[in-house]
N, C-alpha and C positions, 0 to 999 in steps of 0.2 A: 447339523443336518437341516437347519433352517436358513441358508445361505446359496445361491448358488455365486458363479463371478465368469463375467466377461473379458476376456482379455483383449489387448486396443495395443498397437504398436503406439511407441511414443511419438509424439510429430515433428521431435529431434531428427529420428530416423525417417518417419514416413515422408517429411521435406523432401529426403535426398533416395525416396525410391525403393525403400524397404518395406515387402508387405507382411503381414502374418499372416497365415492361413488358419482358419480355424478360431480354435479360443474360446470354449465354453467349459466352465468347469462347473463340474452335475454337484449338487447338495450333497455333503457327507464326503465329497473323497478326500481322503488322505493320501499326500507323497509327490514327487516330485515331478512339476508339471514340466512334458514335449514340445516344446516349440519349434513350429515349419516354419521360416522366414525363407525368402525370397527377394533379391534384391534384383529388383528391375528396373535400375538405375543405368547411368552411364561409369559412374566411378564406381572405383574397388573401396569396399568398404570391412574394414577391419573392426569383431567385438571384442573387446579384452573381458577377462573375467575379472564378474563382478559388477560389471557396465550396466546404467538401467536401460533396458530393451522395451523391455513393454509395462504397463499399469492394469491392474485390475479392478474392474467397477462390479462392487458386489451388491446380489440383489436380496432382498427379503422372497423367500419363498413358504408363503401361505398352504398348509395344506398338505404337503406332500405325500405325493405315495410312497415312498421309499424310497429312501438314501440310498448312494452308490456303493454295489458290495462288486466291482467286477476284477479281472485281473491284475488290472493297473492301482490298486489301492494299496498303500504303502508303498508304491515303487521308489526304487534309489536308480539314479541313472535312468537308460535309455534300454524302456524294456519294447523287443521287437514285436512286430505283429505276428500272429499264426501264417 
């Protein structure tokens, strides 16, 4: 809960035109993080699973008010928006 993390596409990918959208992950959540990529590249760019895609630069967060309690905590998969 005293953690938050930024995520960064790697610059494997970003070289050849791959962006991430987004990428903040709140203090406290638990489960398996959504990634929006976009590739605004000219080539066809293929992920295999398991591939590393992006990195996380985790921060100290001093203070907090309150850890993430929202829908998305424990998610498995790709949980949809309302």
């Amino acid at each position: 809960e005293d953690l938050a993390g930024t995520l960064r596409c790697r610059s494997s990918f970003a070289r050849r035109g791959v962006l991430l959208g987004g990428g903040f992950v709140d203090p406290g959540f638990r489960g398996h993080l959504t990634l929006c990529l976009t590739n605004a590249g000219r080539e066809e760019i293929r992920i295999q699973e398991g591939e590393r895609v992006v990195q996380i630069v985790l921060h100290e967060v001093l203070n907090a008010d309150r850890a993430y309690a929202g829908r998305y905590q424990d998610s498995v998969g790709v949980v949809h928006t309302r």
